[in-house]
Backbone as a ProteinNet text record, in pm:
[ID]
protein_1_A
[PRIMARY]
XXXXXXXXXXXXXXXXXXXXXXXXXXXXXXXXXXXXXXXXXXXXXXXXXXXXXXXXXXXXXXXXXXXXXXXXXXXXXXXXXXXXXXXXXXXXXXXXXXXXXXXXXXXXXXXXXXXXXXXXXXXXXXXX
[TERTIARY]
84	0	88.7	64.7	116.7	34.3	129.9	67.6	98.5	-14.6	-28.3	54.9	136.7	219.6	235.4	238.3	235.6	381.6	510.4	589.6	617.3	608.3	641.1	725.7	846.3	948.6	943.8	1013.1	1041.9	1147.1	1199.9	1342.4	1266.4	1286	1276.9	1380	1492.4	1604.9	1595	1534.4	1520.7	1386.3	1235.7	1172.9	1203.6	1261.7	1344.8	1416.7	1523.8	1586.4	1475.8	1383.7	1281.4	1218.4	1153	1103.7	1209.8	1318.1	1430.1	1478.5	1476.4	1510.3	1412.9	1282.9	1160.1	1162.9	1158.4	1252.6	1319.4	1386	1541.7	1522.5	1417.6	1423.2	1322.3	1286.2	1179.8	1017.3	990.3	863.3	791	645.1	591.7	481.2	525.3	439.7	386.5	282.5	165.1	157.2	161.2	123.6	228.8	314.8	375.8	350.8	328.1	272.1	368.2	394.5	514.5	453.3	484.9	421.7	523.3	551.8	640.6	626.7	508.8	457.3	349.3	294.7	188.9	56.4	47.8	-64.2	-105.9	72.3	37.5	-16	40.4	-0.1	-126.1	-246.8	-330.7	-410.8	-366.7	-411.8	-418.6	-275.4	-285.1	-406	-441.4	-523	-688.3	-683.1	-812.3	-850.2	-777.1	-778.6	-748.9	-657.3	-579.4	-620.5	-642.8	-644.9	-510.8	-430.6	-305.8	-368.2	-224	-195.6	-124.6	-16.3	70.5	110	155.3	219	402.2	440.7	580.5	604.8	616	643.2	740.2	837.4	925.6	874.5	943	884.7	916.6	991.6	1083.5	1050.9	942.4	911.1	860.7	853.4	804.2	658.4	585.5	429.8	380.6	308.2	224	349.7	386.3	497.4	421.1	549.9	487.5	382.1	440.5	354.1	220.6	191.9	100.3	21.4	77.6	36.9	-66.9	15.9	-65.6	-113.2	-164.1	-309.8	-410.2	-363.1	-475.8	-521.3	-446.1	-500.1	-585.1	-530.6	-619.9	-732.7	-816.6	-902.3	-1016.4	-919.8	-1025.5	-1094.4	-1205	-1281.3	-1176.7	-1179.9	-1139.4	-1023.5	-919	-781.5	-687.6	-762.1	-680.6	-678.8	-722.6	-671.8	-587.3	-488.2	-370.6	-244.3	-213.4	-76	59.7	83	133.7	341.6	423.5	552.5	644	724.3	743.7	924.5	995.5	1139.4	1169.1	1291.8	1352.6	1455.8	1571	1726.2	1673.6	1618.3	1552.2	1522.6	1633.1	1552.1	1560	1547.4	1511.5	1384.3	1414.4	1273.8	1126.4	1155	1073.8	1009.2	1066.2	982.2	909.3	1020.6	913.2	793.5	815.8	668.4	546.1	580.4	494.4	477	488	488.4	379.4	435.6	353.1	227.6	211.2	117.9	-9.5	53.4	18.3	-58.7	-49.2	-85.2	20.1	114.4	260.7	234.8	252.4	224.1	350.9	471.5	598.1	715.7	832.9	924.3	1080.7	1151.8	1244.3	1365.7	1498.1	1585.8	1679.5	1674.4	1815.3	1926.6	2009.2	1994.5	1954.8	1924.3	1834.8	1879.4	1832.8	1878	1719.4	1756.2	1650.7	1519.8	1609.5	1556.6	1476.8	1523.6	1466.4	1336.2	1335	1249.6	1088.2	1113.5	1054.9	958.2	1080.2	1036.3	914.3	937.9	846.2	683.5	741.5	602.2	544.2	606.9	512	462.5	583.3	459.1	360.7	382.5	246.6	143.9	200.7	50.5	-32.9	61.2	6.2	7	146.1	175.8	229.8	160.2	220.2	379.1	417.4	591.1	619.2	741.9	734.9	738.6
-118	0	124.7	222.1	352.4	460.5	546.3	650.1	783	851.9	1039.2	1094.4	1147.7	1209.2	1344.5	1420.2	1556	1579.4	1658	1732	1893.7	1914.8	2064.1	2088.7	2229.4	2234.9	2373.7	2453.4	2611.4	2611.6	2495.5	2449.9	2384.8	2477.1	2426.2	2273.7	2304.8	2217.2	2104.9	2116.4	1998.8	1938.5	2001.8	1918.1	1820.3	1896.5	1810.8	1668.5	1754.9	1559.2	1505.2	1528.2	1471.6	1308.8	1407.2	1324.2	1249.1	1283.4	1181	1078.4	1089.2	996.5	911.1	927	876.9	725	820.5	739.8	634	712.5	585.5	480.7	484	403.6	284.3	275.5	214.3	240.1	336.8	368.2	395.1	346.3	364.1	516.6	574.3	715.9	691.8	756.8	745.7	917.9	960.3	1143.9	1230.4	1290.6	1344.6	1588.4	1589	1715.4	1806.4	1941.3	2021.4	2135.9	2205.8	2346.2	2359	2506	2601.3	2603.6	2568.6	2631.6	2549.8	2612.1	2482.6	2552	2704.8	2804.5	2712.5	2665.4	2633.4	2468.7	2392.1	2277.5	2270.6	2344.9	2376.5	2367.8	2446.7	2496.6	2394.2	2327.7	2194	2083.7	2066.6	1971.6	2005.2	2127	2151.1	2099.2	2067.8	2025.4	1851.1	1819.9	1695.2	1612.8	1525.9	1380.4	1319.1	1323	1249.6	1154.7	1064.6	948.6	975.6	1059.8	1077.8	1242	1297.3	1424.5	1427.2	1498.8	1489.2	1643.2	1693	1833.1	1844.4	1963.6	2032	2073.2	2148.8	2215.2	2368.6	2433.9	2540.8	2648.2	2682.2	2698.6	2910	2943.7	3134.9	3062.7	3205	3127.4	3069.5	2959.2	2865.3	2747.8	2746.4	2640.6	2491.6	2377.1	2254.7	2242.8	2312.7	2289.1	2303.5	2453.5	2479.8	2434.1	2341	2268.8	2188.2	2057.2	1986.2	2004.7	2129.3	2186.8	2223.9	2291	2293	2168.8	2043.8	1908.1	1856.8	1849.5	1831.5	1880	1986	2073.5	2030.8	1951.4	1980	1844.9	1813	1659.5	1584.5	1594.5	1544.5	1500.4	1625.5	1599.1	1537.8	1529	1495.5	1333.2	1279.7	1130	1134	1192.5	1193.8	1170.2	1023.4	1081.5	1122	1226.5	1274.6	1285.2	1249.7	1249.2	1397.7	1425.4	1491.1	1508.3	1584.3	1566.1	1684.3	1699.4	1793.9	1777.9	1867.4	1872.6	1875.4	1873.4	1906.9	1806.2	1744.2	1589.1	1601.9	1698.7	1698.7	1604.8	1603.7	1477.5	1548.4	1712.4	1764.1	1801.2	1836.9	1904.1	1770.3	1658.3	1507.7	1491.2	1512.3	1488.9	1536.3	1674.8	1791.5	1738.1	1723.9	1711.6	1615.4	1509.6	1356.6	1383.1	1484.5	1512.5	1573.8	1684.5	1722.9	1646.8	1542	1438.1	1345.8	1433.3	1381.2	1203.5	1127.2	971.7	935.2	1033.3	965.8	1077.2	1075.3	1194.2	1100	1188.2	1174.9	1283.9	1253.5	1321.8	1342.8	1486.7	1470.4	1506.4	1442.3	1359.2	1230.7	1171.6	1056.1	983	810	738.2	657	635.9	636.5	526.4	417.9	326.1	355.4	466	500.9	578.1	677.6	757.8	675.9	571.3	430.7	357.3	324.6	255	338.8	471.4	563	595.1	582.7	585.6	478	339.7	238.2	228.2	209.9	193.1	309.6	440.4	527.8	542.1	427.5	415.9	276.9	171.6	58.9	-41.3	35.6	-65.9	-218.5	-345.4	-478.2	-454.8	-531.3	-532.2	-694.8	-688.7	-810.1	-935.5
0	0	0	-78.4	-85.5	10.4	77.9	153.5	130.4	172.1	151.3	241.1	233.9	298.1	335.4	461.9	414.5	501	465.1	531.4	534	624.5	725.7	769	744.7	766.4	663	757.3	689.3	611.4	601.9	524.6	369	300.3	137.8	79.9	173.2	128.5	256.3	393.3	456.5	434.9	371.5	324.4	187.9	105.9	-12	66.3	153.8	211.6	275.2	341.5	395.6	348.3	208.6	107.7	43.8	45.6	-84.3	61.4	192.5	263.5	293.1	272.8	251.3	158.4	27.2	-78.2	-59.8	-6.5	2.4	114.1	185.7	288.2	245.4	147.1	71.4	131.2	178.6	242.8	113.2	72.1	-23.6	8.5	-123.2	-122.3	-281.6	-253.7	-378.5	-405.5	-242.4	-309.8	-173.8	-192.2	-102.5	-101.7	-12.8	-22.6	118.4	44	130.2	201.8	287.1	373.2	438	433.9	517.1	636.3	717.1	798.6	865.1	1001.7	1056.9	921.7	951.2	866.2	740	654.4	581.6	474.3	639	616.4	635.5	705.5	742.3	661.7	565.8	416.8	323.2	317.4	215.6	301.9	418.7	444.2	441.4	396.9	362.6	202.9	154.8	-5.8	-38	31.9	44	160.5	140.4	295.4	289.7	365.6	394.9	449.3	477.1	571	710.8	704.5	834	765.4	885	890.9	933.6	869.6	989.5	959.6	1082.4	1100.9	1203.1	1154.2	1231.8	1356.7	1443.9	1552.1	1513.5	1559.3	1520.8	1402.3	1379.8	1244.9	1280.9	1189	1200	1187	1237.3	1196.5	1288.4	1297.9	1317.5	1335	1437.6	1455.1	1491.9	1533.8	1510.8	1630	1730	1917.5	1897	1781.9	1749.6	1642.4	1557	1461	1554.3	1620.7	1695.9	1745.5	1855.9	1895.8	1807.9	1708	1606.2	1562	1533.9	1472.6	1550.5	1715.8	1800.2	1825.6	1771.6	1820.1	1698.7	1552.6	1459.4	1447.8	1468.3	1469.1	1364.8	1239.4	1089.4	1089.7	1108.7	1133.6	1282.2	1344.4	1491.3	1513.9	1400.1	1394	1319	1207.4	1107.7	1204.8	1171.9	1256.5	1237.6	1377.8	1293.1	1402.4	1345.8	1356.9	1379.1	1465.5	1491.3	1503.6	1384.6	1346.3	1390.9	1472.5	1466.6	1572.9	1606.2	1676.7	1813.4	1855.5	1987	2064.7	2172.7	2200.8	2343.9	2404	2527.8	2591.2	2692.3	2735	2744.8	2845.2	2873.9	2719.4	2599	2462.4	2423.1	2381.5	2353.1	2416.7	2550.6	2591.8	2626.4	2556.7	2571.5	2466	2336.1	2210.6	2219.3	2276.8	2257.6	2325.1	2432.5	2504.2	2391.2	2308.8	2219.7	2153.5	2129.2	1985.1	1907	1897.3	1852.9	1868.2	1772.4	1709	1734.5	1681.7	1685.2	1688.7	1758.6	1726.7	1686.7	1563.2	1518.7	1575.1	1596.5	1614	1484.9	1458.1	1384.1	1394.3	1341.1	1211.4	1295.3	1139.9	1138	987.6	1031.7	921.3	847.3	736.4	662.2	683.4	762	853.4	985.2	1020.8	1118.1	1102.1	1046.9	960.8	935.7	853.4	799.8	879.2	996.2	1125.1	1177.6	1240.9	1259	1208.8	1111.7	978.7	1005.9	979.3	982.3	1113.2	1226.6	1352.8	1376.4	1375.5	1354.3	1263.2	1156.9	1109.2	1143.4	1172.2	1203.4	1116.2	1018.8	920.2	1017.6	911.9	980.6	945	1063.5	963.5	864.7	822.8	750.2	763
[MASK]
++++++++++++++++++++++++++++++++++++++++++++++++++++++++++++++++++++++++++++++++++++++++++++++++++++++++++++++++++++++++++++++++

């Protein structure tokens, strides 16, 4: 099965590696979709149904903390799950995060296996 993907990240050039480590990790994507911003992932999910989210934290705008309160708040979207990447691996932010909604958090850097791993157990992919 192929999945909808959406990534978030104010980084033009770290959503690019995002998706190409995606790729490379053999995770199957059918439709992969990008936003600057929480504002503007917001925006793409008013148009689009994903499968999982993975958003930065750290972002201008509508950052990730605030992403996941908004997902949480909206009936529709607050079942998407959604992954949570970024340099930040303090215990106290993870678990505010996870408190949040947060499905899964990544540290980076990160390997493409790992990434993968993430995805599938937050979505409930079987493994092999």
């Amino acid at each position: 099965m192929a999945y909808r993907v959406l990534i978030t990240d104010d980084s033009p050039a770290m959503r690019s590696f995002v998706r190409r480590v995606i790729e490379l990790s053999g995770f199957e994507l059918s439709a992969c979709f990008e936003a600057g911003d929480g504002a503007e992932a917001l925006a793409v999910l008013k148009n689009e149904w994903v499968d999982a989210i993975l958003t930065d934290i750290n972002m201008p705008g509508v950052d990730g903390e605030e992403l996941l309160r908004r997902l949480a708040a909206d009936e529709l979207l607050r079942g998407i799950p959604t992954i949570v990447i970024s340099t930040d691996a303090t215990e106290n932010r993870i678990a505010r995060l996870m408190a949040l909604g947060a499905r899964g958090y990544v540290t980076k850097p990160f390997r493409p296996e790992t990434l993968r791993a993430e995805l599938e157990r937050s979505l409930g992919v079987p493994g092999d």
